[in-house]
PAMI-343165 format. One line per 2 residues: their letters; for each residue x, z, y of N, C-alpha, C. Coordinates in nm, 4 decimals, padded with zeros to 6 digits. Layout:
<recs>
a = X/Z/Y/X/Z/Y/X/Z/Y ~ ...
</recs>
This chain:
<recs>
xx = 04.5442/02.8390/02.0294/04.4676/02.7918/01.9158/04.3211/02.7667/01.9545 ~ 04.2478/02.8548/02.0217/04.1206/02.8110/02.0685/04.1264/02.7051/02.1879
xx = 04.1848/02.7009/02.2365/04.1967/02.5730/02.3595/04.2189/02.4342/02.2882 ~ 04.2985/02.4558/02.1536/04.3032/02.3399/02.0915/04.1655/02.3022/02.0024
xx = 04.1019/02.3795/01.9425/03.9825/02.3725/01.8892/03.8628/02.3276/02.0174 ~ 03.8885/02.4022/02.0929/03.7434/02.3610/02.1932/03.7862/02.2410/02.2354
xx = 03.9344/02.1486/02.2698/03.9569/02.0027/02.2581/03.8871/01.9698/02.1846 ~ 03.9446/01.9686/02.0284/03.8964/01.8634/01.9435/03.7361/01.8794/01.9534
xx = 03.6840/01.9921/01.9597/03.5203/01.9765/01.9331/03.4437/01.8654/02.0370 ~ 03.5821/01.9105/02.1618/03.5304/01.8179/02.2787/03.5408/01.6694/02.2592
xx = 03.6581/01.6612/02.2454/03.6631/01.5044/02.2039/03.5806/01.4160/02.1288 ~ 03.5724/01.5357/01.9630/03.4399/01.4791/01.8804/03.3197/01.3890/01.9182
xx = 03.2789/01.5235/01.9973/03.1631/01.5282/02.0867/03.1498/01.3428/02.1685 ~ 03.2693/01.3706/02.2453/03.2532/01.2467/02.3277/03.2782/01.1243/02.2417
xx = 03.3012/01.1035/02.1109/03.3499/00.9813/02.0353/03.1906/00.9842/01.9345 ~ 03.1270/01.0353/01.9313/03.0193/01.0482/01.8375/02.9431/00.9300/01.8073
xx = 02.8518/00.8746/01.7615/02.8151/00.8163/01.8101/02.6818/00.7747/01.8666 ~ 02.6899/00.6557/01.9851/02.5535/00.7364/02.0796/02.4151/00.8082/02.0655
xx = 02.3472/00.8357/02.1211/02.2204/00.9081/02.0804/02.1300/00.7742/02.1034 ~ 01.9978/00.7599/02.0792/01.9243/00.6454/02.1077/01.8585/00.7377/02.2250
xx = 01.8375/00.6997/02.3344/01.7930/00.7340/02.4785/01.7412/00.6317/02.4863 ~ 01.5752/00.6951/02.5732/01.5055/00.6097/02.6441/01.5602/00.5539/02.7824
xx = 01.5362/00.3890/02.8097/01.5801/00.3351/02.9422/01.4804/00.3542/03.0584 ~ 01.5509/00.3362/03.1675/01.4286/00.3284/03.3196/01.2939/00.2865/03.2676
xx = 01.3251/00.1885/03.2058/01.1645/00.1227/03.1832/01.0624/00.1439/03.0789 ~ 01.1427/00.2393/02.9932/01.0971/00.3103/02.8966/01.0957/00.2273/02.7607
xx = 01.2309/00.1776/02.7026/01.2256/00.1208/02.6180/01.3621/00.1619/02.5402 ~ 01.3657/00.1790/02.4344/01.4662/00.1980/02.2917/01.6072/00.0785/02.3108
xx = 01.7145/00.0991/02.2966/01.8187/-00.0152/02.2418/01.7526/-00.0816/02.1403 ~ 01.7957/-00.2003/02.0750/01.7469/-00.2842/01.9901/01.8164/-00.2124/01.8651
xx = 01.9210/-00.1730/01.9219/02.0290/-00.0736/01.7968/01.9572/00.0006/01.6990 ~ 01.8769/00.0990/01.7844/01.8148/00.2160/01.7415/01.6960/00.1688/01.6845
xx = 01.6422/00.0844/01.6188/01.5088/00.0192/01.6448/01.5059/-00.0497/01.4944 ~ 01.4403/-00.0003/01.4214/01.4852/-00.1121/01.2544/01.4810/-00.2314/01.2585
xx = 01.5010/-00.3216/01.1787/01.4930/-00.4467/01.1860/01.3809/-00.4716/01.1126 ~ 01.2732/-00.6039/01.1353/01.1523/-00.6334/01.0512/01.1503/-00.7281/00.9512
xx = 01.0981/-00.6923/00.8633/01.0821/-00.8125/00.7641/01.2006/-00.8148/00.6911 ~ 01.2987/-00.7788/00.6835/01.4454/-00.8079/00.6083/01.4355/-00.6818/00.4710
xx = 01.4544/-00.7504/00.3625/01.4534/-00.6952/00.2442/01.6186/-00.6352/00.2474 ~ 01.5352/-00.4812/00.2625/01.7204/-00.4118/00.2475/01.7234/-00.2985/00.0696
xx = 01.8097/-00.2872/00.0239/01.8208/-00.2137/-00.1186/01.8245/-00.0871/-00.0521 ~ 01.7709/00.0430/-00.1186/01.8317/00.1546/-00.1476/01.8033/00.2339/-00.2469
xx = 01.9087/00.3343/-00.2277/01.9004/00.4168/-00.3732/01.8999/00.5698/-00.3205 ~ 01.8026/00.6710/-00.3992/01.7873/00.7807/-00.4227/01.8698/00.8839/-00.4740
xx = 01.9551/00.9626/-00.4598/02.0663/01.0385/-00.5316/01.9519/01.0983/-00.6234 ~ 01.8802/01.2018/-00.5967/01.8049/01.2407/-00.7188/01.6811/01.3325/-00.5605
xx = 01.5596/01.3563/-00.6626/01.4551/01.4209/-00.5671/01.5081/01.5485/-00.4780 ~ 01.4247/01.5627/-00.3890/01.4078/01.6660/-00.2281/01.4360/01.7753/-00.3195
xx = 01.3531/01.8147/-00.4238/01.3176/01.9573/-00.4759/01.4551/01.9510/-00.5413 ~ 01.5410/01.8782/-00.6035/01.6126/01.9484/-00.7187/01.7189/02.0339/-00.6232
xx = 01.7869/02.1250/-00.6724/01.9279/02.1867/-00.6387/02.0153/02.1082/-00.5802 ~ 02.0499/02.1364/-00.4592/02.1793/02.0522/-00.3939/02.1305/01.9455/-00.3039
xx = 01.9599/01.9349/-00.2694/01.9333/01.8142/-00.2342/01.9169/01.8231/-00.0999 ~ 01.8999/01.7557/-00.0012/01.8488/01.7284/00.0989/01.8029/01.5725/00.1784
xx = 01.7717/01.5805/00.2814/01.7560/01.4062/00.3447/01.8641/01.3533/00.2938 ~ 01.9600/01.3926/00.2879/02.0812/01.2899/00.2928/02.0785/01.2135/00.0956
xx = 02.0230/01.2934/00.0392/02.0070/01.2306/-00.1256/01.8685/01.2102/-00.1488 ~ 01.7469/01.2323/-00.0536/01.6008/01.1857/-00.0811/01.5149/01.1246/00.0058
xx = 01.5795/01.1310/00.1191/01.4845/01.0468/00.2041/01.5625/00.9199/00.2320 ~ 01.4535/00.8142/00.3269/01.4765/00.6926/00.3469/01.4639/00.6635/00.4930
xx = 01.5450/00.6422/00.5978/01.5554/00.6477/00.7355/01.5678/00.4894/00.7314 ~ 01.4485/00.4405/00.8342/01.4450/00.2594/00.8881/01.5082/00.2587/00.9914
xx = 01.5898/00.3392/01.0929/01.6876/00.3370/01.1659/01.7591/00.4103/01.1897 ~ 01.8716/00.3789/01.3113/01.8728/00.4649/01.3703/01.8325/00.5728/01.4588
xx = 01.7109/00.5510/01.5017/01.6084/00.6683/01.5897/01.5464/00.7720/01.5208 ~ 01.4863/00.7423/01.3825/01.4452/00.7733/01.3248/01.5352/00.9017/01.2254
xx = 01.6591/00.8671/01.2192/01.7684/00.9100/01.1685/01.8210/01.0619/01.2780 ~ 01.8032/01.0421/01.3679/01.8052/01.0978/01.4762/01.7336/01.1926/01.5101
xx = 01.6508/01.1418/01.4986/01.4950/01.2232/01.5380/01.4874/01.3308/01.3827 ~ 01.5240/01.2504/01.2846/01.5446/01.3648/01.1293/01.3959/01.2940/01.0849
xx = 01.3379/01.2389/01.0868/01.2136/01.1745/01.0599/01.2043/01.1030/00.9867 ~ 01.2662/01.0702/00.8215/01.2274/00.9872/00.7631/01.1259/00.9120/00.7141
xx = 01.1110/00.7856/00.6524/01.0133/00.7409/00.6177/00.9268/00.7471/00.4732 ~ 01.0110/00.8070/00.4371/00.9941/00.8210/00.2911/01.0351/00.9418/00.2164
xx = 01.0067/01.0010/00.1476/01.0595/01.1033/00.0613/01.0454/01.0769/-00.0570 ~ 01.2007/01.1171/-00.1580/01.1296/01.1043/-00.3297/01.1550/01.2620/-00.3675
xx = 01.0380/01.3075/-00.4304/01.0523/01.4585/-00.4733/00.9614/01.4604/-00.6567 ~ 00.9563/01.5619/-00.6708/00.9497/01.5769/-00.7882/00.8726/01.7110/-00.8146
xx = 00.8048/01.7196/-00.9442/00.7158/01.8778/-00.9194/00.7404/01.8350/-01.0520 ~ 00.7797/02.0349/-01.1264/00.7944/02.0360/-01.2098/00.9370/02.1093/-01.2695
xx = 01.0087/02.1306/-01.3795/01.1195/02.2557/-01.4157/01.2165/02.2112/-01.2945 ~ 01.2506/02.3582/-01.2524/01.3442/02.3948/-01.1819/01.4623/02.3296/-01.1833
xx = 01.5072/02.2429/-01.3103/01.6332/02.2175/-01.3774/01.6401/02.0839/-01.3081 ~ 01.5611/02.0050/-01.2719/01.5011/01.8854/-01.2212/01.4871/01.7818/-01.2857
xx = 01.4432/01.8273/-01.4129/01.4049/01.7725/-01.5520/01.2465/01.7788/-01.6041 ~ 01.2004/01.7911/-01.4915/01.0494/01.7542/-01.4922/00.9785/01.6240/-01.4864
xx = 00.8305/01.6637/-01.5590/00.8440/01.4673/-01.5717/00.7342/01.4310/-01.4482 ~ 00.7189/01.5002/-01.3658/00.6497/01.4206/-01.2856/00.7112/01.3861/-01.1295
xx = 00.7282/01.2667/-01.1134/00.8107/01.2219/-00.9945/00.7168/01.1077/-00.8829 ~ 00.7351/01.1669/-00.7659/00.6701/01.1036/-00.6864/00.7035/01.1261/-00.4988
xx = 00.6638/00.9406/-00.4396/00.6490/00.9826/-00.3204/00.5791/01.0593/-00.2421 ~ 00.6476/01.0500/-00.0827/00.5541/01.1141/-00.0317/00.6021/01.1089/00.1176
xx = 00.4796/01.0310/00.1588/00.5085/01.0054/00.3833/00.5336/01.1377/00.4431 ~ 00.6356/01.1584/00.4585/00.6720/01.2942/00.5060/00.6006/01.2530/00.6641
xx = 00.5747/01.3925/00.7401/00.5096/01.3510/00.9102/00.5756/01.5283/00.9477 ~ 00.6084/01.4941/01.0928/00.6083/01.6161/01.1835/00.5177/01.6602/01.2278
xx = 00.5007/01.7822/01.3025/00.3649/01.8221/01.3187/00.2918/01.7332/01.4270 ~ 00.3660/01.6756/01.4698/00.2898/01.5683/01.5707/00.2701/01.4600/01.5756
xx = 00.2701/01.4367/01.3895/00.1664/01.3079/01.4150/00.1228/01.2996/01.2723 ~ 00.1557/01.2026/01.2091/00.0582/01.1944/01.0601/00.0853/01.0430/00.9650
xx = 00.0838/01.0627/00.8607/00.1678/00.9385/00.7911/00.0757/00.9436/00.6494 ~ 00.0781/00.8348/00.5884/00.0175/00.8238/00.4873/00.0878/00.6856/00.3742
xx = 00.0117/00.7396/00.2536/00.1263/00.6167/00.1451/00.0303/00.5510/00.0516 ~ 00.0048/00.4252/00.0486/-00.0422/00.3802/-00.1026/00.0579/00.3043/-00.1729
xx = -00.0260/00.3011/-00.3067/00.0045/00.2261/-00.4039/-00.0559/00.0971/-00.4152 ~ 00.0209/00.0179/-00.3906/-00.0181/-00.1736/-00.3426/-00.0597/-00.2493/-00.4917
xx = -00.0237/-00.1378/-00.6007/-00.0068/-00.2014/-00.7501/00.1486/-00.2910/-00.7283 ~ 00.1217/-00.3959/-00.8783/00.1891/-00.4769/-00.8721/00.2627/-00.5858/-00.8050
xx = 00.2497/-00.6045/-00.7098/00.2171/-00.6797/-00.6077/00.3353/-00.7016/-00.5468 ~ 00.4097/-00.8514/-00.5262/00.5270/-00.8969/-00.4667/00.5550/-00.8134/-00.3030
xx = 00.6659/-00.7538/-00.2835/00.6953/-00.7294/-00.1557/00.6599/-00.8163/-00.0594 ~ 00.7308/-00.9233/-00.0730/00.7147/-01.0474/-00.0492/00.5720/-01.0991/00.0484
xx = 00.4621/-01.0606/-00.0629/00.3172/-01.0969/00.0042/00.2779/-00.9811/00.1020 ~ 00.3269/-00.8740/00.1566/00.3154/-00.7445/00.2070/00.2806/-00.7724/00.3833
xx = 00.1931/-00.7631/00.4639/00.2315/-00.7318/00.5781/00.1175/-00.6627/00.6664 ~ 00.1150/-00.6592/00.7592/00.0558/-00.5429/00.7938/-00.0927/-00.5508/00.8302
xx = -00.1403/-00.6404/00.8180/-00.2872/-00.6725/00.7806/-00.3596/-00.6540/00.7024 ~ -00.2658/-00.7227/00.5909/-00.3331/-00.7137/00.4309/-00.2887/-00.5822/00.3172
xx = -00.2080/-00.4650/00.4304/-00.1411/-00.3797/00.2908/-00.2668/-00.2532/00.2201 ~ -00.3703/-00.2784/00.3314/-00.4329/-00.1574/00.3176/-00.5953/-00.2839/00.2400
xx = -00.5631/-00.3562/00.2101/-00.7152/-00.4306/00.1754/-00.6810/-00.4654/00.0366 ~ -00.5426/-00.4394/-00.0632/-00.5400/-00.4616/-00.1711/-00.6461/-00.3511/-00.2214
xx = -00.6978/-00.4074/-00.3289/-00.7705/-00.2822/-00.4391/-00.7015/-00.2159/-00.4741 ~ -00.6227/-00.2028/-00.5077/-00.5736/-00.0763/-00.6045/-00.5189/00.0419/-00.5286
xx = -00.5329/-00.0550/-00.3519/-00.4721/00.0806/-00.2335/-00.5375/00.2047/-00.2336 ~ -00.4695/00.3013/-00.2559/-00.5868/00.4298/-00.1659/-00.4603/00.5523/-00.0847
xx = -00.4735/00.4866/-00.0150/-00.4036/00.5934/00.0334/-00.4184/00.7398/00.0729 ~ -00.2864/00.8426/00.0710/-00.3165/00.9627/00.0649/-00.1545/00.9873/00.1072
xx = -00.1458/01.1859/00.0648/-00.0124/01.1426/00.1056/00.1060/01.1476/00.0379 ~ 00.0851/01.1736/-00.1150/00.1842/01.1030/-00.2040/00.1377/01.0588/-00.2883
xx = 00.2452/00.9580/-00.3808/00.1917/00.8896/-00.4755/00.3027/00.9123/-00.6139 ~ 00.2457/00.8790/-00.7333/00.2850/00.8954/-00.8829/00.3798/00.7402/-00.8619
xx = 00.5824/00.7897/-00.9312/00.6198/00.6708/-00.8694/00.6347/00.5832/-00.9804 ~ 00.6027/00.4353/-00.9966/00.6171/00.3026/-01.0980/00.6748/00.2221/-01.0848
xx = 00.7881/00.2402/-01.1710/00.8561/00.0818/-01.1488/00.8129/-00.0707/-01.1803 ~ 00.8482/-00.1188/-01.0628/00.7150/-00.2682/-01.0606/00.6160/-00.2432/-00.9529
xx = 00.5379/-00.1804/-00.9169/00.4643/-00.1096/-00.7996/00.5289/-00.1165/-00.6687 ~ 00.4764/-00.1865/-00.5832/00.4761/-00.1758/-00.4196/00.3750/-00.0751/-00.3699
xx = 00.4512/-00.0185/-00.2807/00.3647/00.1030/-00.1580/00.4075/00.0304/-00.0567 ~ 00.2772/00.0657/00.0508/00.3185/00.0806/00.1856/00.3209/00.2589/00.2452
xx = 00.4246/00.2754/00.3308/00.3655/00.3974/00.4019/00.3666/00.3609/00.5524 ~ 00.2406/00.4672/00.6245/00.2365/00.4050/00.7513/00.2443/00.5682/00.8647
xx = 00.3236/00.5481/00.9363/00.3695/00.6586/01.0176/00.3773/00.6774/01.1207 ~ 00.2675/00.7844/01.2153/00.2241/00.7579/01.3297/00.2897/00.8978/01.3697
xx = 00.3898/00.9009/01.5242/00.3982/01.0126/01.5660/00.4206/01.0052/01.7327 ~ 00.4207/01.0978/01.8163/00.4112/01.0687/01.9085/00.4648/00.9965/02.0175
xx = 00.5633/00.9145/01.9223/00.6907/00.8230/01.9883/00.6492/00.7325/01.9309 ~ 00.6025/00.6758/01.8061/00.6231/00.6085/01.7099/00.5226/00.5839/01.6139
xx = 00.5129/00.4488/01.5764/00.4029/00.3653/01.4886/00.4970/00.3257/01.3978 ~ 00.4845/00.3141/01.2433/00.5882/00.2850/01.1450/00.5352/00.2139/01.0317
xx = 00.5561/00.1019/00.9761/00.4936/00.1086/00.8389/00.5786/00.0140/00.7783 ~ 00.6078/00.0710/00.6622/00.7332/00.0361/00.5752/00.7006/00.0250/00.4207
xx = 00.7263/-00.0846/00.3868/00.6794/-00.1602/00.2553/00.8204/-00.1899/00.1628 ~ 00.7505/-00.0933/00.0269/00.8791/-00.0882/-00.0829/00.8006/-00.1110/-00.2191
xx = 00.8938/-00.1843/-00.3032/00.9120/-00.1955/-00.4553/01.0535/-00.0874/-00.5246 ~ 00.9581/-00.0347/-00.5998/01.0541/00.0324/-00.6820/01.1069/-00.0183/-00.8107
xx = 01.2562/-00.0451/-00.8001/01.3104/-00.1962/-00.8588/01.3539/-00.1277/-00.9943 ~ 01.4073/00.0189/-00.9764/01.4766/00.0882/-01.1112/01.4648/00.2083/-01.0864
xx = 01.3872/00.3159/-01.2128/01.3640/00.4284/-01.2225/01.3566/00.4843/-01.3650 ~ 01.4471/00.5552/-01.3976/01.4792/00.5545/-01.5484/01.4601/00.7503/-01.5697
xx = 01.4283/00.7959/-01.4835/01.4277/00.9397/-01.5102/01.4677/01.0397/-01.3936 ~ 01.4407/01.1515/-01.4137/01.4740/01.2493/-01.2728/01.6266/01.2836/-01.2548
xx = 01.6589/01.2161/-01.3760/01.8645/01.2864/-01.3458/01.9152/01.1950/-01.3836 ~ 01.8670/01.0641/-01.2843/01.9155/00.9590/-01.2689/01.8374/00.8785/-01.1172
xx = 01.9547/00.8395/-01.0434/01.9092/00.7749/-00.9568/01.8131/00.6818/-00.9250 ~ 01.7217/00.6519/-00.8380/01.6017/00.5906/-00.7739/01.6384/00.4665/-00.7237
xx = 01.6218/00.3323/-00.7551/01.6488/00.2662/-00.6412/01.5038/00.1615/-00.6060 ~ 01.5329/00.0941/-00.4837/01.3898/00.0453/-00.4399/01.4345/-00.0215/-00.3289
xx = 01.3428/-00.1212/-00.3171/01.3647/-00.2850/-00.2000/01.2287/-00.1800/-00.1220 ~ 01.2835/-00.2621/00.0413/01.2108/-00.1828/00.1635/01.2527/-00.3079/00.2343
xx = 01.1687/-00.3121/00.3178/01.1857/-00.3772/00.4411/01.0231/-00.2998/00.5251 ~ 01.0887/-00.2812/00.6454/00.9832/-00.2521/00.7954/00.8943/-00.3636/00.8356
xx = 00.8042/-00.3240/00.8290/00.6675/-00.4236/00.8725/00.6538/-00.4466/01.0120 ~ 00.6317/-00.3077/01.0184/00.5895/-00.2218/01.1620/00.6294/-00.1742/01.2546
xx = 00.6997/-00.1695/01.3809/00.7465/-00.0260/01.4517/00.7451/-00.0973/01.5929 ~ 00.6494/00.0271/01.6642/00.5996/00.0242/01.7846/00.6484/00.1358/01.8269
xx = 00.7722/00.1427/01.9250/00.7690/00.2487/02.0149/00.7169/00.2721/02.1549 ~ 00.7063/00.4384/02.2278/00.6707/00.4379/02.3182/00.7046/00.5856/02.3365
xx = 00.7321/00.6083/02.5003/00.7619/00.7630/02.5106/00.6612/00.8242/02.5277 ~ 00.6804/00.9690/02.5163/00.5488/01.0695/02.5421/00.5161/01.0325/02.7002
xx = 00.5538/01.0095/02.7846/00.5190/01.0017/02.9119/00.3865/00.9201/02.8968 ~ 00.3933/00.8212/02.8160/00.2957/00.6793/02.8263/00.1464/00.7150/02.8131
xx = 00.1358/00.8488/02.7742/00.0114/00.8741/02.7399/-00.1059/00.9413/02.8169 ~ -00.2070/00.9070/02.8188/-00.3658/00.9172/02.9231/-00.2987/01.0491/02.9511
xx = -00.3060/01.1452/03.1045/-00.3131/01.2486/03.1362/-00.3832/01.3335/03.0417 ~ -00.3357/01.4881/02.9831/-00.4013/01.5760/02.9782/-00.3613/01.5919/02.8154
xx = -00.3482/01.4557/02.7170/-00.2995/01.4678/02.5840/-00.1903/01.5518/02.5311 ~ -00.2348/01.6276/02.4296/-00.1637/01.6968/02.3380/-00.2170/01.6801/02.2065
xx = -00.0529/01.7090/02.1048/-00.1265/01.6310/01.9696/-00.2195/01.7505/01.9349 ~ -00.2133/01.8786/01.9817/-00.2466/01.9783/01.9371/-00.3938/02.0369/01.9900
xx = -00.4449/01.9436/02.1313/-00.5759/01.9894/02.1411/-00.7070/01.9118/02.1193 ~ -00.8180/02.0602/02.1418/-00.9369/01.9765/02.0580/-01.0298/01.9102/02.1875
xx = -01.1318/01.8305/02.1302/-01.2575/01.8288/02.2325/-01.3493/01.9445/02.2905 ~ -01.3707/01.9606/02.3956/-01.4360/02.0346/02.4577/-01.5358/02.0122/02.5235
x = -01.6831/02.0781/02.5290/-01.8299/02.0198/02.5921/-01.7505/02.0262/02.7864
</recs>
């Protein structure tokens, strides 16, 4: 019975599917890598905070690497009764400790006109690192970590309440990879300047 179990785990294992690995030359599959500019739908099962939740019902992954890495781009959470019947609902650029992400509110503003020049020069931008969520309202969030440059532009198309699903148009602006190797001798995200 255990020889048959440590098979199947084995087999699993080898049928999985692949990991995104860096090449000789230090570059990502195209696989693993989001696609730009393409208006894709998704939907929210219900916020991070309520009971039962996790990435898999609140966050928003632009690939596969990212998916991988557990790094989403987005989070929808919520503050407020336990029951998850609170009325205040909002994003928020989730970041690992090694690097740093941020989100505005674009206002009204067509997805459409969005790109990565002009997302941070609308007025009504201010970014921080979550935002109060509106249906009709475009955000950008932009996500820097030590592999990875990200910035991902959404309209929130339908939002009718916290115990009811989220949905929202996204498409990737942005994404620059690179491995930790690439960087000036001596860098860590974690140290300071010194005389």
């Amino acid at each position: 019975m255990t020889n048959t179990l440590a098979l199947l785990l084995f087999v699993a294992a080898c049928t999985a599917a692949p990991r995104c690995t860096w090449d000789e030359q230090g570059h990502l599959p195209t696989d693993c890598k989001p696609t730009l500019f393409q208006i894709f739908n998704h939907t929210f099962a219900q916020p991070y905070s309520c009971k039962g939740s996790g990435y898999n019902t609140s966050a928003l992954f632009v690939s596969k690497y990212y998916k991988q890495d557990n790094s989403p781009q987005l989070l929808y959470d919520r503050s407020g009764a336990e029951n998850c019947q609170g009325p205040n609902a909002w994003f928020s650029a989730p970041t690992s400790w090694e690097g740093f992400s941020t989100i505005g509110d674009l206002g009204a503003v067509p997805l459409t006109s969005v790109n990565f020049n002009n997302a941070a020069l609308y007025t009504k931008a201010s970014f921080t690192q979550e935002v109060k969520i509106q249906v009709g309202h475009t955000y950008a969030t932009m996500q820097s970590t030590v592999e990875s440059l990200c910035m991902v532009a959404f309209t929130v198309t339908n939002f009718t309440g916290l115990e009811h699903p989220l949905s929202i148009q996204y498409a990737t602006i942005q994404a620059i990879f690179h491995q930790r190797w690439d960087y000036t001798p001596g860098f860590s995200p974690s140290k300071h300047p010194h005389a």
